[in-house]
C-alpha positions as CSV (number, residue, x, y, z in Angstrom):
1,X,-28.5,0.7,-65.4
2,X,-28.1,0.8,-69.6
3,X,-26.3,4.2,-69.3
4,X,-23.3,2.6,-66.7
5,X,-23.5,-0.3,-68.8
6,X,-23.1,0.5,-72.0
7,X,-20.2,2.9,-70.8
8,X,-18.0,0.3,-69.9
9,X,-19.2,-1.5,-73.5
10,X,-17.9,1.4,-75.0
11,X,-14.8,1.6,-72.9
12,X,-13.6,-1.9,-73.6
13,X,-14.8,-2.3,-77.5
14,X,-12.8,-0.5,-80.3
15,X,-15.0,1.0,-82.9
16,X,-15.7,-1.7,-85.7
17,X,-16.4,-4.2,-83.2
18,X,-19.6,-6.4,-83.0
19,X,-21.7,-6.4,-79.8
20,X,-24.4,-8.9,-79.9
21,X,-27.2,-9.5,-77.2
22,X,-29.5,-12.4,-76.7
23,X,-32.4,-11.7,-75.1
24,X,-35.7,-13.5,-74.4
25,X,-38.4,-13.2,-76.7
26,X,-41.1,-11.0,-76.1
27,X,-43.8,-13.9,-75.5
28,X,-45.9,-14.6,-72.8
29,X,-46.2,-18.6,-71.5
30,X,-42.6,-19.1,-71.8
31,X,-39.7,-19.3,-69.5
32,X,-37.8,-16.6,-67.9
33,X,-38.7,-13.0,-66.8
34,X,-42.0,-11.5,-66.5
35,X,-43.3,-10.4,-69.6
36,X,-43.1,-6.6,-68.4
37,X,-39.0,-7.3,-68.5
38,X,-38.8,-9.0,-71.8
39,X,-37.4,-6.7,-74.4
40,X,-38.8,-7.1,-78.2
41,X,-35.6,-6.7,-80.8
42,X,-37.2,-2.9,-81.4
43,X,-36.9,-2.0,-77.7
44,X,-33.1,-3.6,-77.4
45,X,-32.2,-1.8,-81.0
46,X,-33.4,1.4,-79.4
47,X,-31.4,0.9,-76.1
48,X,-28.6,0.4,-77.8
49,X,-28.4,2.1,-81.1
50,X,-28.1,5.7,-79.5
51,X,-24.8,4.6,-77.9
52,X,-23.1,4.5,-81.6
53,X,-23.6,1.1,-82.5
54,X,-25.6,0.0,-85.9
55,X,-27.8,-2.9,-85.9
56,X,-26.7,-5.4,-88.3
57,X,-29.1,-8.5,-87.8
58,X,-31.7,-10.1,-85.4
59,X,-32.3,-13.8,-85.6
60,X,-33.7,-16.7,-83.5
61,X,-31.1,-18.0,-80.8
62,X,-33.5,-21.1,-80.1
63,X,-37.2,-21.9,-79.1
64,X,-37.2,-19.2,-76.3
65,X,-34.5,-16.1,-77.2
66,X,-33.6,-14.1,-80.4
67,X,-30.1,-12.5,-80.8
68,X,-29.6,-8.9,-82.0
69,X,-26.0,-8.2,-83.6
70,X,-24.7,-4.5,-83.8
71,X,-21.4,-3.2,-85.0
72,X,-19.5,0.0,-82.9
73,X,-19.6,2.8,-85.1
């Protein structure tokens, strides 16, 4: 699913733009997916990283998420 994905990411963003992608945090006992489908901000960087995109920052996006910001390269 990531491969056809981040194909069309790459077809629609020109190179210098910033992709960013909230995700829930990797915590058990808290809403959302099953733990096993959580992603921690190292998995998610090396999803998407490999597609030519640079990580610039990771923060918290509230009590149960964290946001991970990477620039096309």
């Amino acid at each position: 699913e990531v491969p056809a994905v981040m194909q069309e990411v790459n077809r629609v963003l020109k190179t210098g733009a910033i992709l960013a992608i909230v995700e829930f945090k990797k915590l058990e006992n808290i809403p959302g997916p099953p733990l096993s489908l959580k992603l921690s901000p190292e998995q998610t960087a090396a999803l998407i990283t490999p597609y030519r995109y640079l990580q610039q920052r990771v923060f918290e996006a509230g009590q149960y998420h964290y946001a991970a910001v990477f620039r096309k390269d």
